[in-house]
C-alpha positions as CSV (number, residue, x, y, z in Angstrom):
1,X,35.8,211.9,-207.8
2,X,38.4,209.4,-207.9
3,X,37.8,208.5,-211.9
4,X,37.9,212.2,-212.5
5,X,41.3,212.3,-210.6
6,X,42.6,209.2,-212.3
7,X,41.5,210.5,-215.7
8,X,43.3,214.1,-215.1
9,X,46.7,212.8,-213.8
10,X,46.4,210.3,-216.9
11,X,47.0,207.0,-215.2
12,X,47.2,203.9,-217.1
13,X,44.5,201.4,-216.3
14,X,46.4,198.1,-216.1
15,X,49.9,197.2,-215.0
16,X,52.3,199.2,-213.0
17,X,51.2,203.3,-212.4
18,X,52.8,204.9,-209.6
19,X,50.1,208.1,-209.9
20,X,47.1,205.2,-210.0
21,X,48.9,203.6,-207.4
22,X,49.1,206.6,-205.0
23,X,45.5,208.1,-205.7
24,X,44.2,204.6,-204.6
25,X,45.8,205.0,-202.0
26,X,45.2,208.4,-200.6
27,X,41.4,206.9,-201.2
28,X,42.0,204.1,-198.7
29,X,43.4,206.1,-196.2
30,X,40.7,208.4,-196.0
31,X,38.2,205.4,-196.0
32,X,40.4,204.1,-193.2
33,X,39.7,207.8,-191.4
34,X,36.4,207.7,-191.8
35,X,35.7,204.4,-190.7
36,X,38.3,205.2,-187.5
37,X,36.3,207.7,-186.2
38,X,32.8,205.6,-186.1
39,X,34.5,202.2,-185.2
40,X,38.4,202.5,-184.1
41,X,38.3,198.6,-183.7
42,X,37.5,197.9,-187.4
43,X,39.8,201.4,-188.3
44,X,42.4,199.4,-187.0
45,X,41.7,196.5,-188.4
46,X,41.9,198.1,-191.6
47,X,45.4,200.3,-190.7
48,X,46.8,196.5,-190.3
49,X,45.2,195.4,-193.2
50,X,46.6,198.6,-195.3
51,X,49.9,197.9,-193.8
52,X,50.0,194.6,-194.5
53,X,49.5,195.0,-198.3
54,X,51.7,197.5,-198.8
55,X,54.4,194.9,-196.9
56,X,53.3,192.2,-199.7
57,X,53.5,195.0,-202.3
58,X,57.0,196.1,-201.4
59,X,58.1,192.1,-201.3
60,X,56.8,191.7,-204.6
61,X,58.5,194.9,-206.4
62,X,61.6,193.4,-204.4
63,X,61.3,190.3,-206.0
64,X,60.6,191.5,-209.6
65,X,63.3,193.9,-209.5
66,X,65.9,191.2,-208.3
67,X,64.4,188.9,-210.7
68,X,64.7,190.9,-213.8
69,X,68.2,192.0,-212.5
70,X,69.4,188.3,-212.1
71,X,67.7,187.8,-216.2
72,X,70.2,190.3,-217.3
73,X,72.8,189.2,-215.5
74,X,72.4,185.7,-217.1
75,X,71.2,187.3,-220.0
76,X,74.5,189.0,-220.4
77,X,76.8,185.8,-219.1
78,X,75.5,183.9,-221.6
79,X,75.9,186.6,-224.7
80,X,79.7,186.7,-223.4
81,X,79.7,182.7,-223.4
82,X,78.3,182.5,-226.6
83,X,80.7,184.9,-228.2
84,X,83.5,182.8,-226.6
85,X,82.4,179.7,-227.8
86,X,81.9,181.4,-231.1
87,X,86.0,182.5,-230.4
88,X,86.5,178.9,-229.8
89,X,84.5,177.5,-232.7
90,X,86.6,179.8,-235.2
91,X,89.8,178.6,-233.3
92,X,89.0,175.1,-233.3
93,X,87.7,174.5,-237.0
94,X,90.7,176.9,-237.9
95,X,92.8,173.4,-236.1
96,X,90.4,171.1,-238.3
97,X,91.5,172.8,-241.5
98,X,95.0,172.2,-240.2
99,X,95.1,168.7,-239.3
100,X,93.0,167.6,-242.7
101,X,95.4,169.8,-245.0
102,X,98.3,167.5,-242.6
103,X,96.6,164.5,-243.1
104,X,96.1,165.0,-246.7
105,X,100.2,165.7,-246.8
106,X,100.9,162.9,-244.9
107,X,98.5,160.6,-247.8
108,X,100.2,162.2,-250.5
109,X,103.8,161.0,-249.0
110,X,102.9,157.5,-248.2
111,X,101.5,157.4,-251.5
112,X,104.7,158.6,-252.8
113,X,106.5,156.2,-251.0
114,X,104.5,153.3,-251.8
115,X,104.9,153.8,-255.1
116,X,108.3,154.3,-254.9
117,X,108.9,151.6,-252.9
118,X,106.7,149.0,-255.9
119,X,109.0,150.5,-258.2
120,X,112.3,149.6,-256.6
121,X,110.7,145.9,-255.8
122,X,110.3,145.6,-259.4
123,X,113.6,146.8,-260.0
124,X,115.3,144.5,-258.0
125,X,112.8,141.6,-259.1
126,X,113.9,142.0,-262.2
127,X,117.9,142.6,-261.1
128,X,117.3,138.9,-259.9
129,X,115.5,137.4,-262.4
130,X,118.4,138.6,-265.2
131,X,120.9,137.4,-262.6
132,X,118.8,134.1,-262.1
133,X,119.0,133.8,-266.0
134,X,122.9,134.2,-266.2
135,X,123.3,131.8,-264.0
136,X,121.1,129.4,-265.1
137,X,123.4,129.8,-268.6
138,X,126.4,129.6,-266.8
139,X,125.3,126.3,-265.3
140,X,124.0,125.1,-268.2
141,X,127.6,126.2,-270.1
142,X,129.9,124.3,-267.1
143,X,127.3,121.6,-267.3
144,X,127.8,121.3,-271.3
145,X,131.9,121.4,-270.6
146,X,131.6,118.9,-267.9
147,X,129.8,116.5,-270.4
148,X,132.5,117.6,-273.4
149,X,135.1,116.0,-271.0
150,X,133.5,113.7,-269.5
151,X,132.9,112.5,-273.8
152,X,136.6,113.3,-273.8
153,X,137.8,110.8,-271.2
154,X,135.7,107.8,-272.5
């Protein structure tokens, strides 16, 4: 009688059915009556027992439904933390670009400037040497005149 009951109200056959769930236990309690009114000890016995599972019953639905509720909580914190991160990623390799676009600036100027700066070296090595030259000459012309009158006195 129970199958056929089962079978009409269409319960599911494994995991959670309320209507399999409630025709079990319409079937226990009247096993429990039946039992109660040849033995009220062991009718009892089975009341506390009855009782007690549907205590353990209600703690574990408690605890699934809080545990599923605290996955999507977490679930959802860390969809938002991963989008901010993501925010931050963009942000932070949009500073990246920044700094190696500066940093390639910055190369291009001290490039610049050290090449400007072996050009005027030359310049002014060369500024020296021909002034090093001239007056080398002009030594070399006094010295000449120095010996012309020295030749000139003696």
């Amino acid at each position: 009688m129970l199958d056929k009951k089962l079978a009409d109200r269409q319960a599911r056959e494994r995991g959670i059915c309320p209507i399999r769930e409630e025709l079990y236990a319409q079937a226990l309690d009247e096993i429990i009556r039946e039992i109660t009114i040849n033995s009220p000890e062991t009718g009892l016995l089975l009341l506390r027992i009855r009782d007690e599972a549907r205590m353990t019953r209600a703690a574990y639905r408690t605890l699934y439904e809080s545990g599923t509720a605290f996955g999507l909580r977490k679930a959802l914190q860390s969809e938002q933390g991963l989008s901010e991160l993501q925010s931050k990623n963009g942000e932070l390799s949009g500073r990246v670009a920044q700094l190696q676009n500066s940093c390639k600036e910055l190369q291009a100027k001290c490039e610049a400037i050290e090449k400007r700066e072996a050009e005027r070296s030359k310049e002014e090595e060369k500024k020296y040497e021909e002034e090093i030259g001239y007056l080398k000459k002009t030594f070399q012309q006094l010295k000449n005149q120095l010996d012309v009158l020295q030749g000139q006195k003696k």
